[in-house]
C-alpha positions as CSV (number, residue, x, y, z in Angstrom):
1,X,113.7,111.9,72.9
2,X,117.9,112.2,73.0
3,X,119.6,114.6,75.2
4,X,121.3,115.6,72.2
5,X,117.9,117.6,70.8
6,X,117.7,119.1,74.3
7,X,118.5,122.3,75.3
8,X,117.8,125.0,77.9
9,X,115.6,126.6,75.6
10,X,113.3,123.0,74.5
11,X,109.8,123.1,75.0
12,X,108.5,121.5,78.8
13,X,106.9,118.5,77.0
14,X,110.6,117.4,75.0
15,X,112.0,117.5,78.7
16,X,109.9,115.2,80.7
17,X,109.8,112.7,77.8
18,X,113.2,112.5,78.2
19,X,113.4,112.7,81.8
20,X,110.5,109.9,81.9
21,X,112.4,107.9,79.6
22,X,116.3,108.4,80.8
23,X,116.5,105.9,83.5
24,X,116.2,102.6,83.7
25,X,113.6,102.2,86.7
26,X,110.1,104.3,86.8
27,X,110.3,104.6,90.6
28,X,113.8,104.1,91.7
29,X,114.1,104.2,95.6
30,X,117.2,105.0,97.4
31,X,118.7,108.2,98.1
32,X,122.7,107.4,97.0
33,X,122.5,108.6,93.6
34,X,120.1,111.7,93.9
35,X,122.0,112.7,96.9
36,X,125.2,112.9,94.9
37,X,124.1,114.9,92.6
38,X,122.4,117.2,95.2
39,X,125.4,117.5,96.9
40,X,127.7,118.5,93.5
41,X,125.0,121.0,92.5
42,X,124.8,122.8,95.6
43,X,121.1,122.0,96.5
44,X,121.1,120.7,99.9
45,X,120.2,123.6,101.3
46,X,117.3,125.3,99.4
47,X,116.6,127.9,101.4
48,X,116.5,128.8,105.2
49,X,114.3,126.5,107.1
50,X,112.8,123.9,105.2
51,X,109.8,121.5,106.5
52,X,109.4,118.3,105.0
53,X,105.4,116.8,105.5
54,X,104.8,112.9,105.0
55,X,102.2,110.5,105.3
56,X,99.6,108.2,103.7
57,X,97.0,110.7,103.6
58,X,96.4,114.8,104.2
59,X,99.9,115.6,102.9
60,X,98.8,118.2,99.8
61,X,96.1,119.6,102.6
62,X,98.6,119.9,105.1
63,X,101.5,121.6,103.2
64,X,98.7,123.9,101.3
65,X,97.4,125.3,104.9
66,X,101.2,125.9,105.8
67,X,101.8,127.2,103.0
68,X,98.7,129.8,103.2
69,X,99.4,130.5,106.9
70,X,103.2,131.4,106.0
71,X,102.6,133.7,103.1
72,X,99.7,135.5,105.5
73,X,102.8,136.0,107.9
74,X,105.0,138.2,105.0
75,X,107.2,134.9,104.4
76,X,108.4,134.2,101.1
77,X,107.5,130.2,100.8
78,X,108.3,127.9,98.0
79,X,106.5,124.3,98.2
80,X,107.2,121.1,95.9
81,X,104.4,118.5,96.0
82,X,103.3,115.7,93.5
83,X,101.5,114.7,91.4
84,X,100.6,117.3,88.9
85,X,96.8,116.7,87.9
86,X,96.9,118.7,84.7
87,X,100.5,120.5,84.4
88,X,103.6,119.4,85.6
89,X,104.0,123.2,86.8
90,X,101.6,122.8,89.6
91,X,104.5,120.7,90.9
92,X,106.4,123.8,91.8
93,X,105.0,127.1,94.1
94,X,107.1,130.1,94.6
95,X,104.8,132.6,96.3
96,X,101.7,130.8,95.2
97,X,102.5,131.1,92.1
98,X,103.5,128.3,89.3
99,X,106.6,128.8,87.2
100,X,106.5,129.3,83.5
101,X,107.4,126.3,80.9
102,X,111.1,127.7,80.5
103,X,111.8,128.0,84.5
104,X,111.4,124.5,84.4
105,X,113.0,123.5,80.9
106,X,116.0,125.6,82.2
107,X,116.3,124.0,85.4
108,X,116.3,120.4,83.7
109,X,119.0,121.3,81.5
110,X,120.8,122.4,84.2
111,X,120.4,119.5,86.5
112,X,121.3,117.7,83.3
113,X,124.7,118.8,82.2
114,X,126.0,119.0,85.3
115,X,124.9,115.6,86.8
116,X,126.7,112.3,87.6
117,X,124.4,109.8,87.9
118,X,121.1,108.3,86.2
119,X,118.2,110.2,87.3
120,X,114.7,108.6,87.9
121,X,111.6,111.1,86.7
122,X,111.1,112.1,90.4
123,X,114.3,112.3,91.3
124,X,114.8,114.9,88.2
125,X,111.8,116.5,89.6
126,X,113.4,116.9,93.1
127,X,116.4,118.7,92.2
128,X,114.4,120.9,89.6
129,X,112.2,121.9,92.4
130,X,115.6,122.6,94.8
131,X,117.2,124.3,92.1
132,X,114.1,126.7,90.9
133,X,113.7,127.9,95.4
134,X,117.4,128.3,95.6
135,X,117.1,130.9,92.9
136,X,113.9,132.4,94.1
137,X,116.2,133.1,97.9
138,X,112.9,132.3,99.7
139,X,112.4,132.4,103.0
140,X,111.0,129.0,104.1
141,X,110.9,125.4,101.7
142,X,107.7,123.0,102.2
143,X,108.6,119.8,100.8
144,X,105.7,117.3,100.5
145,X,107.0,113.5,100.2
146,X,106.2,111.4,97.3
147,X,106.6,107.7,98.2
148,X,107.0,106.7,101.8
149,X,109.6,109.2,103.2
150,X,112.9,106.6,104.2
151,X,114.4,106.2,100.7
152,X,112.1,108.8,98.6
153,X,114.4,111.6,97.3
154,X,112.8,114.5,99.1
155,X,114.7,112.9,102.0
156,X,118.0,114.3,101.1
157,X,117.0,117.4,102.7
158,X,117.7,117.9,106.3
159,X,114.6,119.4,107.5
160,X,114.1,121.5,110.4
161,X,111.2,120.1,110.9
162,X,108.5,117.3,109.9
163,X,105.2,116.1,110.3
164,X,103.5,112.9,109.5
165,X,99.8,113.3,108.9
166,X,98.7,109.9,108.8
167,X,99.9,106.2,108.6
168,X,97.4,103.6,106.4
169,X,97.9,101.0,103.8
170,X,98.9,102.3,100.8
171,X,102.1,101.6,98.2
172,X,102.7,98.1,99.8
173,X,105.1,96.9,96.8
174,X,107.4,99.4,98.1
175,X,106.3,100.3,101.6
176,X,105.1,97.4,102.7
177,X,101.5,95.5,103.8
178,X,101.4,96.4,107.4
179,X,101.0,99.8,109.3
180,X,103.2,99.0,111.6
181,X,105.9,98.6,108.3
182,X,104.9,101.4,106.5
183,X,105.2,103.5,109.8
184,X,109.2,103.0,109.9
185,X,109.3,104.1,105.9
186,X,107.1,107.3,106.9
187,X,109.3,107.9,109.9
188,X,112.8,107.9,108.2
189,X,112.0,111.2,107.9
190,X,112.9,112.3,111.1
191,X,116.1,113.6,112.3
192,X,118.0,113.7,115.1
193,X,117.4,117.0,117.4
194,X,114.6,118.7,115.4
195,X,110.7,118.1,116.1
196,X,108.4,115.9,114.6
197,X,104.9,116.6,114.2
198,X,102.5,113.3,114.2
199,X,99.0,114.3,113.2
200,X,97.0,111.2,113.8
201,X,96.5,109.5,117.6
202,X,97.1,105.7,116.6
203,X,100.4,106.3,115.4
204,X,102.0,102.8,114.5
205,X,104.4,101.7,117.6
206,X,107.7,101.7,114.9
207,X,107.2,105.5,114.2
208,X,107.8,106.2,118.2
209,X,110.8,103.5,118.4
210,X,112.2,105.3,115.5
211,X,111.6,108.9,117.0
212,X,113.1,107.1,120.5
213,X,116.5,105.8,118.6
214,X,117.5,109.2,117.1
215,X,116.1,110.7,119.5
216,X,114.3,113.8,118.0
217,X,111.4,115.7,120.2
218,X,108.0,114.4,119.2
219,X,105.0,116.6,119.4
220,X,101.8,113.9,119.2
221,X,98.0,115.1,118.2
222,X,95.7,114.0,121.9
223,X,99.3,114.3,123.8
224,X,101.6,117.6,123.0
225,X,98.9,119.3,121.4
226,X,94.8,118.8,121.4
227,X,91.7,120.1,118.8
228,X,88.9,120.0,119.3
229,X,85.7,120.7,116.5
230,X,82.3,122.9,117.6
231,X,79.9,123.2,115.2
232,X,81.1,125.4,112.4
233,X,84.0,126.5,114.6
234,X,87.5,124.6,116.4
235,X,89.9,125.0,119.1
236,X,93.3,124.4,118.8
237,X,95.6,124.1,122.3
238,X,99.2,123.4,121.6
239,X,102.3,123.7,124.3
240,X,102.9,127.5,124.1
241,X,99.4,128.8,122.4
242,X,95.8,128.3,121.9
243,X,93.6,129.3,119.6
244,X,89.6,129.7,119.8
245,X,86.8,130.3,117.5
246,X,88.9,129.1,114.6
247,X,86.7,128.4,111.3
248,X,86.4,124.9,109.4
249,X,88.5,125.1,106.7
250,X,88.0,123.2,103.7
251,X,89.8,120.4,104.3
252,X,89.9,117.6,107.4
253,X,90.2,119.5,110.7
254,X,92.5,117.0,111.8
255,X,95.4,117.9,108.8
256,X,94.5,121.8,109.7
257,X,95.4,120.7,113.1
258,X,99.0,119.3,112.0
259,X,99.8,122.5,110.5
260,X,99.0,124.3,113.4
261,X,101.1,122.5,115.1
262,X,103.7,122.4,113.0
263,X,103.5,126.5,113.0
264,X,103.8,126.6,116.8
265,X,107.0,125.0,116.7
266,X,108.5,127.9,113.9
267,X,110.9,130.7,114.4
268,X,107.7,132.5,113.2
269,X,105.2,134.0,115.3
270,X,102.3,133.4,113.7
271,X,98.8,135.5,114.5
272,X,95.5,134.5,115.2
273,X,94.3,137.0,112.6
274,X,97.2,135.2,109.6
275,X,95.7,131.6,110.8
276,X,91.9,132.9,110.3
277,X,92.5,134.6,106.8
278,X,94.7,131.2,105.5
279,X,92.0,128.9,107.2
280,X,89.2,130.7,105.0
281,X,91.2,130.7,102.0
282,X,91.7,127.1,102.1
283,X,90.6,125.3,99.0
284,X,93.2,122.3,96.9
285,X,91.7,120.9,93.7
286,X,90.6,117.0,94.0
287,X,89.7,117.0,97.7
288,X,86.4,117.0,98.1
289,X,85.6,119.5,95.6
290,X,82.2,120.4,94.7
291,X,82.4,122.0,91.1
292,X,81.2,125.2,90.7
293,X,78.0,126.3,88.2
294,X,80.6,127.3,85.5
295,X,82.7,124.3,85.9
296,X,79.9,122.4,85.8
297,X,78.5,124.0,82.6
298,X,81.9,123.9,81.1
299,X,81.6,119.7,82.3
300,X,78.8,119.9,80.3
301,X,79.8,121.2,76.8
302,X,82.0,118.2,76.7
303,X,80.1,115.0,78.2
304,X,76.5,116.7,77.6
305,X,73.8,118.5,79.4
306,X,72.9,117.9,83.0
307,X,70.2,118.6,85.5
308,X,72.4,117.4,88.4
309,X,74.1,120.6,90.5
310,X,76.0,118.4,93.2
311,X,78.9,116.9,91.3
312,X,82.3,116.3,93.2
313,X,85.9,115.6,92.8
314,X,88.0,113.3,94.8
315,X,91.2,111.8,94.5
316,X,91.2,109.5,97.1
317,X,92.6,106.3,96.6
318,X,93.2,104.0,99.9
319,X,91.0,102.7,102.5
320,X,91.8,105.5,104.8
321,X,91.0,107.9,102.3
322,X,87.7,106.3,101.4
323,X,86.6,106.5,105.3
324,X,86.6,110.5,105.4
325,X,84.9,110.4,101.8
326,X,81.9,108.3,103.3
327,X,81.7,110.5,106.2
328,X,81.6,113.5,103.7
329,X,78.8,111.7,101.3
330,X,76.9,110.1,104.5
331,X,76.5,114.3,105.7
332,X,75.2,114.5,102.5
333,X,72.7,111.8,101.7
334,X,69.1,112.3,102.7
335,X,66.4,109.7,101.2
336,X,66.0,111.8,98.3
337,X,69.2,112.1,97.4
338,X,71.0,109.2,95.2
339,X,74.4,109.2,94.6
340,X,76.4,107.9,91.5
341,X,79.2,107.1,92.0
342,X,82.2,107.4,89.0
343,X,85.3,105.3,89.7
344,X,89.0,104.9,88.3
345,X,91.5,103.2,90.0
346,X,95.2,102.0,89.6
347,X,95.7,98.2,89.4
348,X,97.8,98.4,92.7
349,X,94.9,100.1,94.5
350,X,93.1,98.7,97.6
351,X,90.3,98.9,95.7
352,X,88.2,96.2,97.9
353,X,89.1,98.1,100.9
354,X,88.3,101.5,99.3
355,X,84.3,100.2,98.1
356,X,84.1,98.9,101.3
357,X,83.4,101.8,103.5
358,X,81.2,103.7,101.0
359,X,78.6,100.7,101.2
360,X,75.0,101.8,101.2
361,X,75.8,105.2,100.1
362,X,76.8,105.0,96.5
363,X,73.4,103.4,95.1
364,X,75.2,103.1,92.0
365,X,78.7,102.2,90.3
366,X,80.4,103.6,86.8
367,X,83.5,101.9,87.0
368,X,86.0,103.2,84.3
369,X,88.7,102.5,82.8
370,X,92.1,103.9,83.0
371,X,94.8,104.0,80.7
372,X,98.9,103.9,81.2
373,X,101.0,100.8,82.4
374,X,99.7,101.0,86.0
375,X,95.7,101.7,84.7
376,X,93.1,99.1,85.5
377,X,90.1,98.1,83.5
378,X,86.7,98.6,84.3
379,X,85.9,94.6,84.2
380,X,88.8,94.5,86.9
381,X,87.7,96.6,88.6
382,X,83.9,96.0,88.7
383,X,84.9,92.3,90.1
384,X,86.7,93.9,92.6
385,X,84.5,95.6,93.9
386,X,81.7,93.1,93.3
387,X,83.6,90.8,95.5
388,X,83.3,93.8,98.4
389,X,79.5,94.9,97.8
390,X,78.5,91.4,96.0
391,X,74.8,93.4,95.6
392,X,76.2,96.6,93.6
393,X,74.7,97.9,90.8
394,X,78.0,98.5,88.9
395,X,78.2,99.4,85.3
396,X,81.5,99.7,83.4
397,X,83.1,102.2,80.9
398,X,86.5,102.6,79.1
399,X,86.7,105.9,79.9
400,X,86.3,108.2,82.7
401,X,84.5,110.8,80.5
402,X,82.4,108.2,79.0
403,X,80.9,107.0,83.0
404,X,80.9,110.7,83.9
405,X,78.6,111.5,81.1
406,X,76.6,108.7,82.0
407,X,76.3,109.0,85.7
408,X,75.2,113.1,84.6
409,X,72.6,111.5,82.0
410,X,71.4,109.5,85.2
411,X,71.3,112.1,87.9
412,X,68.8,114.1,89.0
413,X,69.1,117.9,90.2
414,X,69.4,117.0,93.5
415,X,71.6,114.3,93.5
416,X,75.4,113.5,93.7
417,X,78.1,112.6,91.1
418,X,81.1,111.7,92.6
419,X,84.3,110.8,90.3
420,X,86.9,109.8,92.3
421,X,89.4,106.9,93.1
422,X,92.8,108.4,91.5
423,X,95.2,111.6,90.8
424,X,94.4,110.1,86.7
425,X,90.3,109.8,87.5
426,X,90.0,113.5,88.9
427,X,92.4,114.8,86.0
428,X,90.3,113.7,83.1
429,X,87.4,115.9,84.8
430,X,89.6,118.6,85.5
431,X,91.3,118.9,82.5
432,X,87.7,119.1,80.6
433,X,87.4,123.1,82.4
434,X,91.1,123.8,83.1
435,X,92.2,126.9,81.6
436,X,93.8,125.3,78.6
437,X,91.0,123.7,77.6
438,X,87.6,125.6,79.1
């Protein structure tokens, strides 16, 4: 695709083909280039107040309990997160809504015409995002950070606030192999004079020294603020508020946690009554999902009949990740239960350290294929894995519809399918009862 077929007008599809395609490097980091641009077009200040949310893990959660809480309070909220599992849209929220095909064909030829540099796909996205809430005049801006936080381009925004979920190994050919590294990418985040947000307890030392050298005013789950998880219910005591009888979202109570924190520290006051309502709306696609008796029928006009009514999505796809699924399947397994267990996984996966935890729970393996330059095959994968749990019953597929259907063909009513392991795994499931294809 040339930029000389493009137009404001162009279908979505002719745009990111040639946004995918324009630049020389897939993932470009560095913020020089995109900040220029930014900076020409007017877009360093999207709106308002704008929070920025990092992490290895519990970032989408995070930013989509914010985001419920802050709509609950009357705000009008845009939020950019990544990546899309069917649409590109879903990349994009103003009011909880997604933007139609044009919004975002116009916004690219905008970006386009006007910029001065080579743009990288995400770094397109970025400013398409900025440009679409600047429009909307919102209230508030949640940006969600792609890659690390230092260098990634949602870092040209000076937030007014941040949070880091979580700090794990993950996205080591950029980030680095150590916690301890990856902590200082999460961290660049930060800025001088505003508040930070840390929603795990064994926060990597370099994410404090950072904090420390600015300095900006750190507000540390088990320190500045406390939870604390009763049966069905939680307790949630910050610096200026507590809250009681709060009820278990959907999500890990931890990352709810974070965004209560977070909310504390807004020019908001936000209700016990608006935190209730967003907590029990709470559901994001891919976490833990447990498909409902039409998806599941719709699942089954594609792959082929089932008995089996416990099938879930997850994309989880680091060791830290894989922890809070095999808590979630171990609350789940009784002796009667088997579960199957469907898995796709990029080649620059952990995915040792991801089979690892989920040992004597998934009684068997449908490793699948996955396709792109970054898509890793079965075999791979199954030696992998075999090296991990070296008595595995593992099975391999070149697709992930084709170990789905088998896995379904396999299970009982009472068992558990559980495709996970990538954004790409979940998205060939999802796509099969999306709207545009149910």
């Amino acid at each position: 695709m040339t930029r000389a077929q493009l137009t404001a007008t162009s279908p979505l599809e002719m745009w990111l083909s040639y946004i995918e395609s324009s630049h020389s490097k897939a993932i470009d980091m560095g913020l020089t280039r995109v900040k220029a641009v930014a900076s020409e077009l007017d877009l360093l200040t999207p709106a308002p107040y704008v929070i920025t949310v990092g992490g290895t893990n519990g970032k989408g959660t995070t930013c989509r309990l914010l985001e419920l809480i802050l709509l609950n309070a009357g705000l009008n909220v845009g939020v950019f997160s990544s990546p899309h599992l069917i649409d590109y849209n879903e990349r994009v929220r103003i009011n909880d809504a997604v933007l139609p095909d044009s919004a975002h064909s116009a916004a690219f030829a905008f970006i386009d015409s006007h910029k001065s540099h080579s743009l990288s796909y995400f770094e397109f996205s970025t400013l398409g995002a900025l440009y679409l809430f600047k429009q909307a005049q919102l209230d508030v801006v949640i940006l969600e950070v792609g890659l690390g936080g230092r260098l990634d381009a949602t870092n040209i925004i000076d937030a007014d606030i941040c949070a880091i979920t979580s700090i794990d190994i993950d996205h080591v050919d950029y980030l680095g192999d150590t916690r301890e590294q990856i902590g200082f990418e999460k961290a660049g985040i930060m800025r001088a004079g505003k508040s930070a947000v840390i929603g795990e307890q064994d926060i990597p030392i370099t994410v404090l020294a950072h904090a420390n050298s600015l300095p900006c005013h750190v507000l540390r789950n088990g320190v500045e603020w406390h939870y604390q998880r009763q049966g069905d219910m939680w307790t949630f005591v910050g610096q200026k508020v507590r809250f009681d009888q709060l009820p278990v979202p959907a999500m890990p109570v931890q990352n709810a946690a974070t965004a209560l924190a977070l909310c504390e520290q807004l020019p908001w006051a936000i209700s016990q009554d608006t935190l209730t309502k967003a907590l029990r709306e709470m559901t994001l696609v891919g976490r833990f999902q447990r498909l409902t008796p039409t998806q599941r029928a719709s699942l089954f006009a594609h792959v082929g009949a089932s008995q089996c009514e416990q099938i879930y999505l997850d994309v989880g796809h680091n060791p830290h990740a894989a922890r809070y699924l095999a808590q979630k399947v171990r609350s789940l397994k009784t002796d009667d239960v088997r579960v199957f267990g469907v898995l796709g996984m990029l080649q620059d996966k952990d995915a040792l350290h991801v089979a690892q935890p989920l040992a004597g729970l998934i009684d068997q393996w449908f490793c699948c294929s996955l396709d792109g330059a970054r898509g890793q095959s079965a075999v791979t994968l199954r030696d992998k894995i075999a090296a991990a749990l070296p008595n595995a019953d593992i099975r391999c597929f070149d697709s992930v519809q084709a170990g789905t259907k088998a896995a379904l063909q396999t299970a009982r009513k009472q068992d558990i399918v559980l495709i996970f392991g990538s954004f790409h795994t979940v998205a060939a499931i999802v796509a099969l009862f999306s709207a545009k294809n149910a």
